[in-house]
C-alpha positions as MATLAB code, in Angstrom:
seq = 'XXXXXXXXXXXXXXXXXXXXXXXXXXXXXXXXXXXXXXXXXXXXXXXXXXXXXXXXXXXXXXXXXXXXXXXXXXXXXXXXXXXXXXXXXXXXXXXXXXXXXXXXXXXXXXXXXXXXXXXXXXXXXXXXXXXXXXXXXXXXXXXXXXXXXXXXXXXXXXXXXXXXXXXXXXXXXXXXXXXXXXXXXXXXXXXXXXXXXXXXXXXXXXXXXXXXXXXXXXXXXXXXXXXXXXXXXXXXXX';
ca = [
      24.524    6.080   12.898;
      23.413    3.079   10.682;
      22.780    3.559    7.086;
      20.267    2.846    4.804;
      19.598    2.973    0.918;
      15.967    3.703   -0.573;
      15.467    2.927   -4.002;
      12.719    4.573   -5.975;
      12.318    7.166   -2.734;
      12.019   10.815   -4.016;
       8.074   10.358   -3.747;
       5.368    8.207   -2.370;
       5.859    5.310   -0.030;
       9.805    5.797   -0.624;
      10.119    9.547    0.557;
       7.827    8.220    3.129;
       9.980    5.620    4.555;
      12.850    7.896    4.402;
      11.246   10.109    6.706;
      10.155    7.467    8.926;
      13.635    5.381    9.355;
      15.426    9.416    8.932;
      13.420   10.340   12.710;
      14.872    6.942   13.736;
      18.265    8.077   13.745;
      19.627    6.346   10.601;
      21.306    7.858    7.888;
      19.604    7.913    4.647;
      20.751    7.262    1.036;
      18.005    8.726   -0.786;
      17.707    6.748   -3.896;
      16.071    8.545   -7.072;
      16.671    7.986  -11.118;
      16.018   11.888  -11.611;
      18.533   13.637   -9.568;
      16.155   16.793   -9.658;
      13.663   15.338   -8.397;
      15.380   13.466   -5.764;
      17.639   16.570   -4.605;
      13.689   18.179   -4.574;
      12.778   15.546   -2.000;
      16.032   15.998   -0.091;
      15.113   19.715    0.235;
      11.325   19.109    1.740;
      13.150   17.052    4.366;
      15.792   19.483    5.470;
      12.715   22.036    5.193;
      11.118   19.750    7.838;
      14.662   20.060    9.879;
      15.346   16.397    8.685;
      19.043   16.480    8.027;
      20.818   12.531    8.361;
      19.684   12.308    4.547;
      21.536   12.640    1.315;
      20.753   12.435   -2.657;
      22.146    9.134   -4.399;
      21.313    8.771   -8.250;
      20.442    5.140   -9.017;
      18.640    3.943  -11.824;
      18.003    0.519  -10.989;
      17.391   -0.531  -14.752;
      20.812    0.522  -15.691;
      23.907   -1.275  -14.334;
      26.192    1.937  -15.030;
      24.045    3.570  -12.680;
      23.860    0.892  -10.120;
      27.849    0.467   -9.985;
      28.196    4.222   -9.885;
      25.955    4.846   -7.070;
      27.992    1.983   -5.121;
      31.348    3.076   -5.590;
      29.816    6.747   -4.556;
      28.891    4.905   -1.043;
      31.725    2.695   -1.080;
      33.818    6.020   -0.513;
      31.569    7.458    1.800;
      30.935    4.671    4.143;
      32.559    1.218    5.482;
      29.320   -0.541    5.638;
      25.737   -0.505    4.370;
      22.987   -1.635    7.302;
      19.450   -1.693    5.233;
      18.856   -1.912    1.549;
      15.446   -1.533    0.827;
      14.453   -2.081   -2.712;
      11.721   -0.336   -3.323;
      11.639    1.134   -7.159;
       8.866   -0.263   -8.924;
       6.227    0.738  -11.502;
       2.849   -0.883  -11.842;
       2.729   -1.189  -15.732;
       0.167   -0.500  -18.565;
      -2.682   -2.330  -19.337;
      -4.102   -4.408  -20.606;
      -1.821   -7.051  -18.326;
      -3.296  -10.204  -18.816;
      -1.063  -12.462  -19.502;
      -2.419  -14.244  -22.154;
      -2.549  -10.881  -24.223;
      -0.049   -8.509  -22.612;
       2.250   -7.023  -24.631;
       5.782   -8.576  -24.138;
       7.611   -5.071  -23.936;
       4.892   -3.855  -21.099;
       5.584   -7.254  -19.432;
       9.622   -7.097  -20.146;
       9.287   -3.206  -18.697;
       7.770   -4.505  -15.621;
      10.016   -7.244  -14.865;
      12.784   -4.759  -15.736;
      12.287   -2.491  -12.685;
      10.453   -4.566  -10.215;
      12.322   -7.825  -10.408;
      15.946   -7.345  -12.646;
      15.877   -3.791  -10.895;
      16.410   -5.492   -7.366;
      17.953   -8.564   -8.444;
      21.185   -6.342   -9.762;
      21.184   -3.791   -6.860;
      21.293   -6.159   -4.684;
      24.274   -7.733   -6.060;
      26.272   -4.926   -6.253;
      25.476   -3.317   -2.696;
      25.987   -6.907   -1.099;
      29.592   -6.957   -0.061;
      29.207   -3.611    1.436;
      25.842   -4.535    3.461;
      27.918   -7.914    4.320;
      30.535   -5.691    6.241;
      27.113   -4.409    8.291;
      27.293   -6.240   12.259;
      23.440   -6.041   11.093;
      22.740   -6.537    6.858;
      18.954   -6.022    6.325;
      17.303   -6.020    3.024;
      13.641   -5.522    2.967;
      12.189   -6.081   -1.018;
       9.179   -4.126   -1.023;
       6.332   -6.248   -2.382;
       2.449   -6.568   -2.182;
       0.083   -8.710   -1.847;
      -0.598   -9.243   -5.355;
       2.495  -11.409   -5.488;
       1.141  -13.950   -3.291;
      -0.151  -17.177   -5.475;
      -2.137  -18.303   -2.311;
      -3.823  -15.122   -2.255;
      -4.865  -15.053   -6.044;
      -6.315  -18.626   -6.133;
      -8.596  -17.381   -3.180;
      -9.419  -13.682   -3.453;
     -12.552  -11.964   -5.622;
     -10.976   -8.790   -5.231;
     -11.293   -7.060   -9.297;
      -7.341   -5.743   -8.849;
      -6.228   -9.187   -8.677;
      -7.481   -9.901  -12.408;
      -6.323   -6.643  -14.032;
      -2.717   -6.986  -12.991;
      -0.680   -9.605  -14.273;
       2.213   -8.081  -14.895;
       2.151   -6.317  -12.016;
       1.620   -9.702   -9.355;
       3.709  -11.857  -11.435;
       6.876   -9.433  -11.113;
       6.219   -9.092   -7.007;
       5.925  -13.252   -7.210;
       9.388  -13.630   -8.591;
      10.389  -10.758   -6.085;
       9.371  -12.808   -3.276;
      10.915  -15.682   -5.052;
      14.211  -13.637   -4.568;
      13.350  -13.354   -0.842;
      13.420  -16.583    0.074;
      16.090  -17.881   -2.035;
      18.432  -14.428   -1.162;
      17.308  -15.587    2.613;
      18.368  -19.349    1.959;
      21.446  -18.618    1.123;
      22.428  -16.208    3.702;
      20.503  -18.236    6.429;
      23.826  -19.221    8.621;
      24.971  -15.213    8.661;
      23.200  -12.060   10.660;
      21.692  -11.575    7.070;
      17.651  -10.300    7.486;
      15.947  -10.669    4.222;
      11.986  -10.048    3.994;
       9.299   -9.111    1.708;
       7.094   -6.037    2.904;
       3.973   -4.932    0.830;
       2.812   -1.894    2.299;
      -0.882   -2.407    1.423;
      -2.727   -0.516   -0.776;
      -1.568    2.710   -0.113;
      -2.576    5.838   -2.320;
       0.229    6.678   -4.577;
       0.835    7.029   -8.153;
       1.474    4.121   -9.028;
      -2.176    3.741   -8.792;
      -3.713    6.434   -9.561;
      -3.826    7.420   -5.625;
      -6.791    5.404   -5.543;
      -5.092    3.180   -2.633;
      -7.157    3.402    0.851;
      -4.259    3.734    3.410;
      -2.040    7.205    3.459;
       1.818    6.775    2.453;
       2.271    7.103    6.546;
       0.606    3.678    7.042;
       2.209    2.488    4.303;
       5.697    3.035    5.334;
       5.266    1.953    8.786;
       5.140   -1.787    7.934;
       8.467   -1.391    5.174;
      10.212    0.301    8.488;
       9.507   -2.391   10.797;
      11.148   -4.979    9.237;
      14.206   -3.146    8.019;
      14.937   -2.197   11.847;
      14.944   -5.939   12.463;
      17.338   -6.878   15.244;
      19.587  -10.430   15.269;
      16.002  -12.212   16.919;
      13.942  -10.760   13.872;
      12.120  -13.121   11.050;
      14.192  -13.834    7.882;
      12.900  -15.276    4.172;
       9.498  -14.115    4.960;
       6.340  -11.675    3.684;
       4.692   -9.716    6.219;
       2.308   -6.515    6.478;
       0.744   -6.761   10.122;
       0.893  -10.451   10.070;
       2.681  -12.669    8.289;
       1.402  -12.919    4.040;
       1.379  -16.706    2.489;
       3.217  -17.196   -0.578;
];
């Protein structure tokens, strides 16, 4: 059974995708920061006769917690398959960058981009011993540049914070994907549309089941799949 580590999934499009890849036959790491909450989630999936799934505690904004979380894998399993960082917060407002408050911005950065950025590194030698290492970073489509110098849509000028943290997260994509381009290594950036959550207010217009789908497609990539790319249905310009 392959196994996978959710960051950020004791609620929304995390739990979600737990579900999802959990009726696929993997075995899930649920990642949460509150380990009430995420044993909570664990229990509404064993409720639902979902077993292959198991609480991890990971902060991704604290290293201790990071390293602690690995070593807990690193004696439970010989490799990790799919690491899907997907802990983020949106931010307060006002984000505009030319008056956003550096310790909003900072706070953003912190979980979005330095969040993924150090789990990453310390789950990497145990997804390299994976016949199969998959790493989806779970972005949107605010992070694409192309997309903001084109798009009237109001959301795109009311989060700055927000779209510049997913832009250096989809930096990470391509350069993580660069410089694992000559192994099995399948590294992608996923934004799961606008999806009603908390993060905004649930005012998104698809359900966390639509959501999800797209982040589980490309972490059950096979050797022929895309790598150091951004996709929802189709393929998202950076």
């Amino acid at each position: 059974m392959k196994t996978v580590l959710i960051t950020g999934a004791n609620k929304g499009i995390g739990f979600e995708t737990v579900k999802q890849m959990a009726q696929l036959g993997y075995f899930i790491y649920l990642g949460s920061r509150d380990k009430a909450r995420g044993l909570d989630a664990v229990n509404k999936l064993k409720d639902q006769g979902i077993s292959n799934v198991e609480l991890i505690e990971i902060d991704v904004t604290n290293i201790d917690s990071i390293k602690r979380a690995r070593q807990l894998l690193e004696n439970k399993i010989e490799a990790l398959d799919v690491l899907i960082n997907n802990a983020g917060i949106s931010g307060g407002h006002s984000q505009n960058l030319s008056t956003v408050d550096i310790d909003n911005l900072w706070k953003v950065f912190e979980t979005n981009f330095f969040g993924a950025v150090q789990t990453t590194q310390q789950f990497i030698e145990l997804l390299k011993k994976s016949k199969q290492p998959v790493i989806v970073n779970v972005s949107s489509e605010l992070g694409s540049l192309t997309i903001h110098n084109s798009t009237q849509n109001p959301n795109y000028k009311i989060y700055d914070a927000y779209s510049s943290s997913k832009t250096a997260l989809n930096a990470l994509t391509v350069l993580l994907a660069n410089e694992f381009s000559n192994t099995n290594f399948k590294i992608n950036s996923v934004s799961p549309g606008y999806t009603a959550t908390d993060l905004n207010q649930f005012k998104g217009t698809q359900t966390v089941e639509q959501g999800a789908k797209f982040i589980v497609q490309y972490a059950t990539l096979n050797n022929e799949g895309p790598t150091g790319k951004f996709f929802r249905e189709e393929e998202i310009p950076w």
